[in-house]
Residue frames as a rotation matrix with the C-alpha (Angstrom) as fourth column:
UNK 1
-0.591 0.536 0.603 -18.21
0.445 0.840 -0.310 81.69
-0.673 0.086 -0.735 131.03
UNK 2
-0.847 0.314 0.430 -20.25
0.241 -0.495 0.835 82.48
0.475 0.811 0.343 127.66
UNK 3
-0.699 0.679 -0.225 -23.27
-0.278 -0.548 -0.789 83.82
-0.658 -0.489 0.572 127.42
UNK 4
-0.961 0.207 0.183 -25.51
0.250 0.369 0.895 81.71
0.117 0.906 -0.407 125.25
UNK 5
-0.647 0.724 -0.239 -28.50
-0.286 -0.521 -0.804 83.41
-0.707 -0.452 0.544 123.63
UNK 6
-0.858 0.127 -0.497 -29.27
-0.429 0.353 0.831 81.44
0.281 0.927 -0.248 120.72
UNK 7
0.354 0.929 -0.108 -32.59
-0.846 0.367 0.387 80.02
0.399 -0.045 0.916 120.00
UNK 8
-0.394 -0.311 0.865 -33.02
-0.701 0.711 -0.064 76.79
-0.595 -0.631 -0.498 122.40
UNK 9
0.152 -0.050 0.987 -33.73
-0.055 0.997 0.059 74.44
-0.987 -0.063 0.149 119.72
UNK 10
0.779 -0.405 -0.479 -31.29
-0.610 -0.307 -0.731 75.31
0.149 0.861 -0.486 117.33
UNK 11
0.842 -0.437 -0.316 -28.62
0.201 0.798 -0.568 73.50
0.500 0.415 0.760 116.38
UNK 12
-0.350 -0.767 0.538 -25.94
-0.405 -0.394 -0.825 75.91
0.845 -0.507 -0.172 118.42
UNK 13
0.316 0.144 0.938 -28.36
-0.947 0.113 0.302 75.02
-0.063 -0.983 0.172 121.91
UNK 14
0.925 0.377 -0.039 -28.03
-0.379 0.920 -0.103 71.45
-0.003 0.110 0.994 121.06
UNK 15
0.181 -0.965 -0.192 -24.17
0.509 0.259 -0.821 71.52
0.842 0.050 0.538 120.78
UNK 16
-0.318 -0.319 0.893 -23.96
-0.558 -0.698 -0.448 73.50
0.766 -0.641 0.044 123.90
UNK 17
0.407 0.412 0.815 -25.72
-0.891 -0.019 0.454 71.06
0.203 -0.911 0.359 125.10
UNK 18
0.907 -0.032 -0.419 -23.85
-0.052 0.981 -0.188 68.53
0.417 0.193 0.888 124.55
UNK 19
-0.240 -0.854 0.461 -20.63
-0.366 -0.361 -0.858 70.20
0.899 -0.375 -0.226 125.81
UNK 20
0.116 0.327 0.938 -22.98
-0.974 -0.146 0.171 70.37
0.193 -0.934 0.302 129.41
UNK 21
0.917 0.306 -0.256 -23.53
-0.298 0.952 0.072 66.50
0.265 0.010 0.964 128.89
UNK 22
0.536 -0.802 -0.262 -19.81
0.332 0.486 -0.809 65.54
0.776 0.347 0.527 128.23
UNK 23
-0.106 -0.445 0.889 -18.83
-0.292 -0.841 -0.456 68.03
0.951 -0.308 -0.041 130.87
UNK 24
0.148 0.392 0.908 -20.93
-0.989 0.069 0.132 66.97
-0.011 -0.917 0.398 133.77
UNK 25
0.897 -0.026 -0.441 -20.21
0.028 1.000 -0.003 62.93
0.441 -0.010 0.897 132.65
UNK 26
-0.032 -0.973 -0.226 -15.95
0.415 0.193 -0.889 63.46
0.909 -0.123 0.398 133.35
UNK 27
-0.366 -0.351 0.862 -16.94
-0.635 -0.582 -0.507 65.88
0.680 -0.733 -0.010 136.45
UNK 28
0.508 0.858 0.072 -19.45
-0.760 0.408 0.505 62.66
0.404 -0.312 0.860 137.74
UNK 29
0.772 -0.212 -0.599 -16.96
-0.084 0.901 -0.427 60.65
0.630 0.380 0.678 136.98
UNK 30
-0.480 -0.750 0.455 -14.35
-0.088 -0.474 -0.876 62.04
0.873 -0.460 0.162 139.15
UNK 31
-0.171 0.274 0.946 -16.92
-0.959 -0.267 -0.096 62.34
0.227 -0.924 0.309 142.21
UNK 32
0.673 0.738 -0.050 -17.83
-0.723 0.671 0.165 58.89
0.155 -0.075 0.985 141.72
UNK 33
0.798 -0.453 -0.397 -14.28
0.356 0.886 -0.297 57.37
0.486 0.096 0.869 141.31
UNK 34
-0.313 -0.915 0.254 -11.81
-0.122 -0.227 -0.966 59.09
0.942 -0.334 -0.040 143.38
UNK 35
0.115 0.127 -0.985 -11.60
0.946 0.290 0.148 57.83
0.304 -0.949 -0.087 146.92
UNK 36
0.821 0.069 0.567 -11.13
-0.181 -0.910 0.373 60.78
0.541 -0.409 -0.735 149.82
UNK 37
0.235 -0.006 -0.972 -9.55
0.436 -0.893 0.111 62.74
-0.868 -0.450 -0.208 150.79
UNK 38
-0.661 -0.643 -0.387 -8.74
-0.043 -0.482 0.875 63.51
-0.750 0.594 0.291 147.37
UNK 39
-0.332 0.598 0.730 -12.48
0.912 0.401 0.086 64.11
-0.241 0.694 -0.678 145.91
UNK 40
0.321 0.338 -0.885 -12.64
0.453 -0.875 -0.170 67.43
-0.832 -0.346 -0.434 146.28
UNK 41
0.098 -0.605 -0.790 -9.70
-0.705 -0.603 0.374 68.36
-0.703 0.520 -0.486 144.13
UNK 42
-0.773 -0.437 0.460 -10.82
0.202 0.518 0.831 66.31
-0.602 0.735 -0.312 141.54
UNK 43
0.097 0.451 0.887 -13.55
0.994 -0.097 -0.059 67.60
0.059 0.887 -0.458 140.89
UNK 44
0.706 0.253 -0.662 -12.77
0.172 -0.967 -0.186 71.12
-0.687 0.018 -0.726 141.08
UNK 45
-0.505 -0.843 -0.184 -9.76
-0.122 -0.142 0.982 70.41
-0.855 0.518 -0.031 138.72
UNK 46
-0.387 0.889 0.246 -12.32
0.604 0.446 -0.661 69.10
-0.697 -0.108 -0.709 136.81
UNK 47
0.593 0.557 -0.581 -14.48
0.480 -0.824 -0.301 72.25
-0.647 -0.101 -0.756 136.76
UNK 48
0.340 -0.435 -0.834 -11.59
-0.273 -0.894 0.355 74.26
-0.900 0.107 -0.423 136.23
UNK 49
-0.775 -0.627 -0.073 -10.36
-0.023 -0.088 0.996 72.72
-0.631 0.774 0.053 133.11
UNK 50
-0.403 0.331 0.853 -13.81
0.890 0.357 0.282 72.43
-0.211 0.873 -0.439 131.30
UNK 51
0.404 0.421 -0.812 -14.61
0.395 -0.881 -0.260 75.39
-0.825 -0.216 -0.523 132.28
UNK 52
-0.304 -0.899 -0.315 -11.66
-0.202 -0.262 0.944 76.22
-0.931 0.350 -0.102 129.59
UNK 53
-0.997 -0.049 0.066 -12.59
0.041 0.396 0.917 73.35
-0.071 0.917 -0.393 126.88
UNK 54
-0.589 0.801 0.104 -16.30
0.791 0.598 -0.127 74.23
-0.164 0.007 -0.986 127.02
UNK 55
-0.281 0.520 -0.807 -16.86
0.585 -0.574 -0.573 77.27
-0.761 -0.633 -0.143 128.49
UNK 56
-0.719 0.219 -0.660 -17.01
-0.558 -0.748 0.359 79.61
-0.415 0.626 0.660 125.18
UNK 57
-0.972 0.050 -0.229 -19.31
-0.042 0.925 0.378 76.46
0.231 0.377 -0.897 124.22
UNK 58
0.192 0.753 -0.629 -22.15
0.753 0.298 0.587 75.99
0.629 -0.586 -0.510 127.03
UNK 59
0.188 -0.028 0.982 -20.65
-0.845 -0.514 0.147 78.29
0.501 -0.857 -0.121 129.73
UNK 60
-0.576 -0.512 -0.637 -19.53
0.277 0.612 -0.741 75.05
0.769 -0.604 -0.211 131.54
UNK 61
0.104 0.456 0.884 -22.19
-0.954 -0.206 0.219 74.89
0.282 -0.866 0.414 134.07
UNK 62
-0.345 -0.260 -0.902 -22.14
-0.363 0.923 -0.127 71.20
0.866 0.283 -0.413 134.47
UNK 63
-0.926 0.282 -0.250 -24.62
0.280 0.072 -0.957 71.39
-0.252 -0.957 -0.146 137.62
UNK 64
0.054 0.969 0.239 -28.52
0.918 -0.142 0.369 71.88
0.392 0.200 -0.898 137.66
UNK 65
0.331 0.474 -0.816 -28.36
0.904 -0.408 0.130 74.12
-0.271 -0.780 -0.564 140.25
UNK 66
-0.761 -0.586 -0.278 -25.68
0.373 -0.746 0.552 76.55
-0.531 0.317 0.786 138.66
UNK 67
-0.886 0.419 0.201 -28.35
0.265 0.099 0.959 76.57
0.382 0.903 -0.198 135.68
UNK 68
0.359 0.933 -0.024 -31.35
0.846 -0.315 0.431 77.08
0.394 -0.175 -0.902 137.60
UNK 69
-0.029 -0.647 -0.762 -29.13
0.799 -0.473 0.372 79.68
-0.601 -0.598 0.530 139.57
UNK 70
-0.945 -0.320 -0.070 -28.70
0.180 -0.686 0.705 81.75
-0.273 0.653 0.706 136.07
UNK 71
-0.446 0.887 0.119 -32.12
0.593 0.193 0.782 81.31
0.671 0.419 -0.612 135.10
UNK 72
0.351 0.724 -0.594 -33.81
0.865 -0.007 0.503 82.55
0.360 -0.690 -0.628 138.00
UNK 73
0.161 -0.256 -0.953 -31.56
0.024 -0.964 0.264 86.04
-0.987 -0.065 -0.150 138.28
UNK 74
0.889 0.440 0.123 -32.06
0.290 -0.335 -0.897 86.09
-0.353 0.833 -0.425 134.15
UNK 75
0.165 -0.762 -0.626 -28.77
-0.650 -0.561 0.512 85.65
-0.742 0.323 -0.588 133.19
UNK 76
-0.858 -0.498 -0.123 -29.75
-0.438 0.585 0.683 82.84
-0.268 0.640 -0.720 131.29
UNK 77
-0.564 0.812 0.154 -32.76
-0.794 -0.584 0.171 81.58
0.228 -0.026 0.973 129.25
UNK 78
0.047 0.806 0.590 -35.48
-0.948 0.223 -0.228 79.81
-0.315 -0.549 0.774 130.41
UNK 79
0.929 0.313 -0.199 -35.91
-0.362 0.643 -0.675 77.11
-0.084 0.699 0.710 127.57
UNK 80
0.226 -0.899 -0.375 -32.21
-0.475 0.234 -0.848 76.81
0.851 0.369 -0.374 126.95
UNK 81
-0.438 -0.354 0.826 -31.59
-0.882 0.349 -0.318 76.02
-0.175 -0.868 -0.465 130.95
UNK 82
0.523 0.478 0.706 -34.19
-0.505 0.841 -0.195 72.98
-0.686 -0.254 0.681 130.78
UNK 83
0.955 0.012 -0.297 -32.15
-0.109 0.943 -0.313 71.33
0.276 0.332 0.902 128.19
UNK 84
-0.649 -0.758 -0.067 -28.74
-0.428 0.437 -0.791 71.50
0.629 -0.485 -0.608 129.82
UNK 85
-0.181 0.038 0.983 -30.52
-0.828 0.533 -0.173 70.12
-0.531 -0.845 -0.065 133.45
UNK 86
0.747 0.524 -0.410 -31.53
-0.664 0.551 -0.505 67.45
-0.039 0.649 0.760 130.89
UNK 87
0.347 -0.935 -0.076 -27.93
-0.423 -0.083 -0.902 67.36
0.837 0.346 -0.425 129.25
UNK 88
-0.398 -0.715 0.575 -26.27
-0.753 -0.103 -0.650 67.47
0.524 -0.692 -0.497 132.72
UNK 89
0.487 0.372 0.790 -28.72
-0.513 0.854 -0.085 64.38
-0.707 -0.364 0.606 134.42
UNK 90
0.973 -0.039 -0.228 -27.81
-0.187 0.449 -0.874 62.67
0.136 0.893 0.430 131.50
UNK 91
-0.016 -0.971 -0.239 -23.67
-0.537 0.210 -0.817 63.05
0.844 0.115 -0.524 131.52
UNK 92
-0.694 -0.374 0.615 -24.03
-0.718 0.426 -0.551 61.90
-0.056 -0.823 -0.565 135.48
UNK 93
0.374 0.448 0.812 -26.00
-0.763 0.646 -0.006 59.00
-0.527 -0.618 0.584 135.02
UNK 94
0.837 -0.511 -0.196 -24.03
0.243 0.667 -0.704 57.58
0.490 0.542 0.682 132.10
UNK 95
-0.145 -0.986 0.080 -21.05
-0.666 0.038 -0.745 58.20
0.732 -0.161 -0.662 134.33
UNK 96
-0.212 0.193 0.958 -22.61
-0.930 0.263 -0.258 56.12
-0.302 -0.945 0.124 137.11
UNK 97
0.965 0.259 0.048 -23.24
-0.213 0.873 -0.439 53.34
-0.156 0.413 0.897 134.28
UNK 98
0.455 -0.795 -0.401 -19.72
-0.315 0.278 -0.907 53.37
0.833 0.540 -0.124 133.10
UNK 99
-0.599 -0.770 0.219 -18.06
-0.715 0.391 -0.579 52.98
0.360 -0.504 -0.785 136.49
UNK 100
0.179 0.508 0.842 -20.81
-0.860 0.496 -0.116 50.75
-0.477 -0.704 0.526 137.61
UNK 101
0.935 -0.129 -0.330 -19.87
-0.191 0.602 -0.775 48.37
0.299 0.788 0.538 134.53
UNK 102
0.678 -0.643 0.356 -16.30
0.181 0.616 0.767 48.80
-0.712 -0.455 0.534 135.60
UNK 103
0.598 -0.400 0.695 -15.04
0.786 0.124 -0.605 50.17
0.155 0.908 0.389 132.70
UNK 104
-0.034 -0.920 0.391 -13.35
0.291 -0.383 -0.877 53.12
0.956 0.084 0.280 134.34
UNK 105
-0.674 -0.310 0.671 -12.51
-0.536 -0.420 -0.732 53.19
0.509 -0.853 0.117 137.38
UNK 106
-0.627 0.607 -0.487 -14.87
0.363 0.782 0.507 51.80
0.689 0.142 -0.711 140.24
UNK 107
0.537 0.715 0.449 -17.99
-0.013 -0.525 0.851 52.89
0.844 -0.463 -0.272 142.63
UNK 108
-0.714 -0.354 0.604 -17.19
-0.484 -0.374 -0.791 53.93
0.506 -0.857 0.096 146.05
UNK 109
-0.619 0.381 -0.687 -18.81
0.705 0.655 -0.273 51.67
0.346 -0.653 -0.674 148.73
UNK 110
0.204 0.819 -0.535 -20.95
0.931 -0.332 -0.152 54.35
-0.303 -0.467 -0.831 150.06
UNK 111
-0.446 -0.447 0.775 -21.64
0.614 -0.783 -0.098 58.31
0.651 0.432 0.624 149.30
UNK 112
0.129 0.789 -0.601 -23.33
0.992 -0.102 0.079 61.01
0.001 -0.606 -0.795 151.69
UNK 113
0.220 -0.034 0.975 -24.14
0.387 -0.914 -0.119 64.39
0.895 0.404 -0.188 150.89
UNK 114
-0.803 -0.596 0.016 -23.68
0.355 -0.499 -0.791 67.20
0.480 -0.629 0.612 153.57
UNK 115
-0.480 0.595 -0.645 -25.94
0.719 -0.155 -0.678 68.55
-0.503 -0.789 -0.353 155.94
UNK 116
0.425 0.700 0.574 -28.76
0.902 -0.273 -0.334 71.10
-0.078 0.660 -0.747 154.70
UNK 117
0.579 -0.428 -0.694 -26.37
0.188 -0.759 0.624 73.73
-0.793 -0.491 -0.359 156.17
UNK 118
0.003 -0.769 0.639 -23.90
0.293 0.612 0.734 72.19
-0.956 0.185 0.228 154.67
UNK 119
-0.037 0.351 0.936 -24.93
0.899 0.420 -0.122 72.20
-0.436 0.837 -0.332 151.38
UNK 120
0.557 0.547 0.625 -26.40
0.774 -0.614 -0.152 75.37
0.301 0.568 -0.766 150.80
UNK 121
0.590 -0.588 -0.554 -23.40
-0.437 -0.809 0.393 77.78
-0.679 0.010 -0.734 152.26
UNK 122
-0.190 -0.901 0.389 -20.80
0.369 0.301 0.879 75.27
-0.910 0.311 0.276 150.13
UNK 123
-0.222 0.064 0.973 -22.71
0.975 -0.004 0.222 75.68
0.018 0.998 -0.062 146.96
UNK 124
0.821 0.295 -0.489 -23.57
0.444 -0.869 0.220 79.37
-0.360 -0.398 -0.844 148.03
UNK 125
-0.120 -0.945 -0.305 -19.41
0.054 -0.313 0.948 79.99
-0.991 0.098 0.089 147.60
UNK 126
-0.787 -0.121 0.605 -19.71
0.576 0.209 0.790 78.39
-0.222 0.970 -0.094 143.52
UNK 127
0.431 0.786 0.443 -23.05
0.887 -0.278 -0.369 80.59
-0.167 0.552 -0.817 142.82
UNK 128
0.902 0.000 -0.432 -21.75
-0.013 -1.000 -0.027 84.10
-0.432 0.030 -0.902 143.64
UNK 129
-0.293 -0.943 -0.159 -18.34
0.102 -0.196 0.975 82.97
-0.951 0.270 0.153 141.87
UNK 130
-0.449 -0.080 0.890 -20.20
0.804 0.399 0.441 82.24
-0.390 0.913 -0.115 138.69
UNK 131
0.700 0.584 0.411 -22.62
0.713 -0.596 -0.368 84.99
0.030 0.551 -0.834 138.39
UNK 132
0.406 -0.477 -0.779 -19.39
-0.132 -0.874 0.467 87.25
-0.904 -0.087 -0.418 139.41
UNK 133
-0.701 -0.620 0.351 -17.86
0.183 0.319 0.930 85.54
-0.689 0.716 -0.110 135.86
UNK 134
-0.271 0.471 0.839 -20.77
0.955 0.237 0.176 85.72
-0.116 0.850 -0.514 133.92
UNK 135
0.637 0.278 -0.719 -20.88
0.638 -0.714 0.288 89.17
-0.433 -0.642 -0.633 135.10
UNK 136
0.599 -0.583 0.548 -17.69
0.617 -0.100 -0.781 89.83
0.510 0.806 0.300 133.87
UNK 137
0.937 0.040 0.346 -16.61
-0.286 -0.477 0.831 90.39
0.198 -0.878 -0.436 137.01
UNK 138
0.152 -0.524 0.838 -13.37
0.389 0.811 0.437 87.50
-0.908 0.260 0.327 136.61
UNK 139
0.269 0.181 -0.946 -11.71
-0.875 -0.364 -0.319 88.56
-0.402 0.914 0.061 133.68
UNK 140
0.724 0.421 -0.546 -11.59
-0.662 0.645 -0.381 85.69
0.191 0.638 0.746 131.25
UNK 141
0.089 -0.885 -0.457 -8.18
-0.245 0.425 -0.871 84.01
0.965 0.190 -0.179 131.37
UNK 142
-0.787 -0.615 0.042 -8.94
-0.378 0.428 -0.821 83.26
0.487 -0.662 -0.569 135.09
UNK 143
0.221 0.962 0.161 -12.70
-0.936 0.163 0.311 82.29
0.273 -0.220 0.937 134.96
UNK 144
0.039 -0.337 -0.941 -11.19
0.080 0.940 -0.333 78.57
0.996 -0.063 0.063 135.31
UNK 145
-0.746 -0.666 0.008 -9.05
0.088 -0.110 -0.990 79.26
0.660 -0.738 0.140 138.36
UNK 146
-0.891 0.198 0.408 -11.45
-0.440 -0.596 -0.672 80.98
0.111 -0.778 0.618 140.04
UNK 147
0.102 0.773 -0.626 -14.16
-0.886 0.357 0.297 79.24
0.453 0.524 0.722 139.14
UNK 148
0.208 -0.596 -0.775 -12.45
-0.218 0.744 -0.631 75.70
0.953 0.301 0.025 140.18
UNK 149
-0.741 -0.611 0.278 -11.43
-0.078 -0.332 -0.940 77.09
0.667 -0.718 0.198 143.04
UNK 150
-0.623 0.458 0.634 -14.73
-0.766 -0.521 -0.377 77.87
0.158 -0.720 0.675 144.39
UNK 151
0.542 0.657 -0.524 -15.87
-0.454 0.754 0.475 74.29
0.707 -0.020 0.707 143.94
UNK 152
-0.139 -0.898 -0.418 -13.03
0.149 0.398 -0.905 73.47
0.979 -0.188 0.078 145.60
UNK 153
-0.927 -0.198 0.318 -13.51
-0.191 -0.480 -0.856 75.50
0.322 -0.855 0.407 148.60
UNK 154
0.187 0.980 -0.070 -17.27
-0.917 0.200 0.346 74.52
0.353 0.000 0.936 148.66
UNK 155
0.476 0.843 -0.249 -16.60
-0.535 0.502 0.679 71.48
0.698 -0.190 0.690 148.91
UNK 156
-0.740 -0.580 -0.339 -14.02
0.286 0.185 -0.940 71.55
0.608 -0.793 0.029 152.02
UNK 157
-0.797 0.369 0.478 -15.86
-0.585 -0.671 -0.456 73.78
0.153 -0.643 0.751 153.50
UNK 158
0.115 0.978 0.171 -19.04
-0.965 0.070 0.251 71.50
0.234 -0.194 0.953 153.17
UNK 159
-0.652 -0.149 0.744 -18.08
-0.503 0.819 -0.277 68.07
-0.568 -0.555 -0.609 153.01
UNK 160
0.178 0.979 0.103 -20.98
-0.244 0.145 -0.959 67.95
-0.953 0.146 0.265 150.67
UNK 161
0.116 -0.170 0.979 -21.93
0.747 0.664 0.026 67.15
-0.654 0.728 0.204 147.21
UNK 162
-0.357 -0.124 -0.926 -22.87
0.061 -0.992 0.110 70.52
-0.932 -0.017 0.362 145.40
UNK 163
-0.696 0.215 -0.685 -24.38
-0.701 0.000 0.713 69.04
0.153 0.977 0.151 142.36
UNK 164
0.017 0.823 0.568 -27.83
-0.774 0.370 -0.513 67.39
-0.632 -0.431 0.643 142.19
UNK 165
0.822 0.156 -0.547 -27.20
-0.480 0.707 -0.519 65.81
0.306 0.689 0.657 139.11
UNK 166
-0.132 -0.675 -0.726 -24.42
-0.630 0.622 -0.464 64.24
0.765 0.397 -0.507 140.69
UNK 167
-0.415 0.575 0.705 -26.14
-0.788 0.159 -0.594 63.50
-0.454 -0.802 0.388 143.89
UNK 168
0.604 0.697 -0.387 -28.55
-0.791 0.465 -0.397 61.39
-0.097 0.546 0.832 141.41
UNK 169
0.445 -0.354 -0.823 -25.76
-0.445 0.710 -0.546 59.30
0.777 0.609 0.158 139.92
UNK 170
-0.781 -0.430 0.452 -24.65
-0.578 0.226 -0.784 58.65
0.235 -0.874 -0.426 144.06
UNK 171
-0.315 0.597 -0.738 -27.89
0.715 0.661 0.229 57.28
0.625 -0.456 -0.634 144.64
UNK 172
-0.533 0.141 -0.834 -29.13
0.808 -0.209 -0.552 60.52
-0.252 -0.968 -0.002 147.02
UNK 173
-0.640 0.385 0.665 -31.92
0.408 -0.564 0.718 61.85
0.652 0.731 0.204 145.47
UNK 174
0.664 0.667 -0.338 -33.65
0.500 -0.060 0.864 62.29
0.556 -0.743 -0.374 148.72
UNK 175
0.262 -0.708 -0.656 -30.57
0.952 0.302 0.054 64.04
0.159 -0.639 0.753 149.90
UNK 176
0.433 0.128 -0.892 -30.10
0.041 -0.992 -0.122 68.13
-0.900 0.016 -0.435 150.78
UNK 177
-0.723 -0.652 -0.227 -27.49
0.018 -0.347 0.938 67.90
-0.691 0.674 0.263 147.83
UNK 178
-0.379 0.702 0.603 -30.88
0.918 0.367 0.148 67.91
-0.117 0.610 -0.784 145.70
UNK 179
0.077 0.591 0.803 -32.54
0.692 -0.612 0.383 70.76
0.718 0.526 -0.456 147.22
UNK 180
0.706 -0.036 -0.707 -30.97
0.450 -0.748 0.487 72.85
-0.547 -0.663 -0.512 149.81
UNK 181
-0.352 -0.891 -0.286 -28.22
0.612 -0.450 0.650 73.42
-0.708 0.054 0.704 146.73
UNK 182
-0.286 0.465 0.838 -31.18
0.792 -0.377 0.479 74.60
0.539 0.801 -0.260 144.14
UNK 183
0.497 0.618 -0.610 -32.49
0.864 -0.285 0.415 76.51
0.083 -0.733 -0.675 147.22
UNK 184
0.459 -0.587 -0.668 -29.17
0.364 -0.562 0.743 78.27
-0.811 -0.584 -0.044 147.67
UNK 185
-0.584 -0.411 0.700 -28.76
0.811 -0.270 0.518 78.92
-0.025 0.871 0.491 143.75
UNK 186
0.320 0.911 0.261 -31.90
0.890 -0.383 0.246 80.81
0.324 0.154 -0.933 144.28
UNK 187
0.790 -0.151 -0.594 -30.89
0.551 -0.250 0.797 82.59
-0.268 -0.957 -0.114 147.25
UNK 188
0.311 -0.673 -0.672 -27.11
0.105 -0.678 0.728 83.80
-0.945 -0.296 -0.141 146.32
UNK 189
-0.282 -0.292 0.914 -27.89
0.959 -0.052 0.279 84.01
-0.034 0.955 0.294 142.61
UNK 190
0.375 0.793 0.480 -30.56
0.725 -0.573 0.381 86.84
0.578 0.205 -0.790 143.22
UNK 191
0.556 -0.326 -0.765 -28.08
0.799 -0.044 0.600 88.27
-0.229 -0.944 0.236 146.15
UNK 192
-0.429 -0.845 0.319 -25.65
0.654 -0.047 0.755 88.73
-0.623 0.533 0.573 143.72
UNK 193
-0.217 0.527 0.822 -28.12
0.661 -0.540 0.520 90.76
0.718 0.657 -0.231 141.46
UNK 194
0.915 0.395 -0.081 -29.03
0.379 -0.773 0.510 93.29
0.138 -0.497 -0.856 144.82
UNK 195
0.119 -0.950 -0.287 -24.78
0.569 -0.172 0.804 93.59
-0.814 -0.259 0.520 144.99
UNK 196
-0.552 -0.594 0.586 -24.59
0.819 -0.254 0.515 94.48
-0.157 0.764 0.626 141.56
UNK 197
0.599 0.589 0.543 -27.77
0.440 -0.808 0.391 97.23
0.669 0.004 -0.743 141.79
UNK 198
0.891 0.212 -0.402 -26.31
0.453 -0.478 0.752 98.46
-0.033 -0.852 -0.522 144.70
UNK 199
-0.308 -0.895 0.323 -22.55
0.931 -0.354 -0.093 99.34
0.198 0.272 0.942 143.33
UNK 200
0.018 -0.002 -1.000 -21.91
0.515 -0.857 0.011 103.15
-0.857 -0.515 -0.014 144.43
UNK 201
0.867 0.491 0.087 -22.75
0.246 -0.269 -0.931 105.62
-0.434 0.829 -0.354 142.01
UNK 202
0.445 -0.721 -0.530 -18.84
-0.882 -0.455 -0.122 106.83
-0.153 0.522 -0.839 141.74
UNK 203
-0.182 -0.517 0.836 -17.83
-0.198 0.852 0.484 102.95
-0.963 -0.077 -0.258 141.29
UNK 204
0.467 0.416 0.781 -20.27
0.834 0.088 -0.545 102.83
-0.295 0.905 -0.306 138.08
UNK 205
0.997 -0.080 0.008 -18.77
-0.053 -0.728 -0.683 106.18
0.060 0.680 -0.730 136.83
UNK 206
0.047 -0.999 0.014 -15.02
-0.688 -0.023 0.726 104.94
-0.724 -0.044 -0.688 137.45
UNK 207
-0.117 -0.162 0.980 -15.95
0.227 0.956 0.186 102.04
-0.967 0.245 -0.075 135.44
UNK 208
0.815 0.543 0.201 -17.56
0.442 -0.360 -0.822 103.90
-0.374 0.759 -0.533 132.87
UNK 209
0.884 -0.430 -0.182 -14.34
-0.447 -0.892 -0.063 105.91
-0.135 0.137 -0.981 132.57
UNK 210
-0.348 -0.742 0.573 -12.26
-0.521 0.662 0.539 103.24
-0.779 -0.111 -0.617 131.89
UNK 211
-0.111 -0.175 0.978 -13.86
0.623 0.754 0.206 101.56
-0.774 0.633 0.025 129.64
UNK 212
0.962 0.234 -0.140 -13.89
0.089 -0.755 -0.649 104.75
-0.258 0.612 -0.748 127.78
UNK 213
0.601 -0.719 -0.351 -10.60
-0.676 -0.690 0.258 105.22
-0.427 0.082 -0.900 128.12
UNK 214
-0.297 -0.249 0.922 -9.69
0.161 0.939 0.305 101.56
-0.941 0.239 -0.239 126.86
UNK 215
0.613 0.687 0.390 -11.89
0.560 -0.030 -0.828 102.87
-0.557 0.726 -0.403 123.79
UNK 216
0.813 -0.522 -0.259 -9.91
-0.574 -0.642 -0.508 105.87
0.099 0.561 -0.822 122.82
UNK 217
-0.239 -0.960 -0.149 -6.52
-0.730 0.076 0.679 104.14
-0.640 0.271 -0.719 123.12
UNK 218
0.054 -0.144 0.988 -7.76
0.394 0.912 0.111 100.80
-0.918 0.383 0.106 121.08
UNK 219
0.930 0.351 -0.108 -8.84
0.099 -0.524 -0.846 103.90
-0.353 0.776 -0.522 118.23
């Protein structure tokens, strides 16, 4: 997933943010029209493919919480995050107009987030996968996969929604998917930042040695 540092109201944040928009509208769209037992793995297929056609783009967060998630352990900036959560309300309430209209696909008769538990260990699974990608932890060519995946598994594992801004377009703004999954971006974004201080000192000098040695042979 990129790293975007560009000024936030430049013309690059503004296409990045539009990626987030377009991104989070097809991943809404998916939570909003596929029946169960088969919402899960739509939207984590989803995920996993914009994650592809975006990610060098926006970083394919397509989720407040991911976004407030980077922000808050400073892997992303401040100004730039508020206009994806913008962006990313935005894509999921014009996906909640289009199927409400009927034009693709149609609403589900009822939605209902997971429990507060619920919520905040599923989305807990997708934080520590992304910051392990933005990390460069995931090497690139499987940031999808893995990435996909861990919505995936979130949301067996929860039952829940994992995305406030799609929560919104469900109608369950009053619902833990709101704020027990910002809660838990907090929580195992910053986690992830005491894992990565805490690496053994001969783990950081194997690594170092390697990418040294990757240096001299590219010479």
């Amino acid at each position: 997933m990129s790293d975007t540092t560009a000024n936030p109201l430049g013309s690059q944040a503004f296409r990045s943010a539009l990626a987030e928009l377009l991104g989070t509208f097809f991943l809404a769209l998916a939570a909003l029209t596929v029946a169960a037992p088969l919402t899960p793995f739509a939207v984590g297929l989803t995920l996993l493919v914009f994650v592809y056609a975006v990610g060098s783009l926006s970083g394919s967060h397509l989720n407040p919480a991911v976004t407030v998630g980077l922000v808050v352990s400073r892997r992303f900036p401040f100004a730039h995050g508020l206009l994806y959560i913008v962006a990313q309300v935005a894509g999921a309430l014009l996906a909640r107009l289009v199927a409400g209209a009927g034009l693709v696909g149609e609403l589900g008769h009822s939605y209902q987030s997971g429990t507060i538990a619920a919520e905040f260990v599923g989305f807990g699974i997708l934080m520590i996968t992304v910051a392990a990608t933005t990390e460069k932890q995931v090497v690139k060519a499987g940031s999808g996969i893995a990435v996909g995946g861990a919505l995936l598994t979130g949301l067996l594992v929860s039952h829940g929604v994992l995305n406030p801004a799609v929560a919104l377009a469900m109608g369950l703004a009053t619902s833990p998917a709101m704020w027990a999954t910002l809660v838990s971006a907090v929580v195992f974004s910053l986690l992830f930042s005491l894992i990565q201080q805490a690496k053994p000192a001969e783990v950081k000098e194997e690594s170092k040695l390697v990418s040294k040695a990757l240096a001299d042979n590219s010479q």
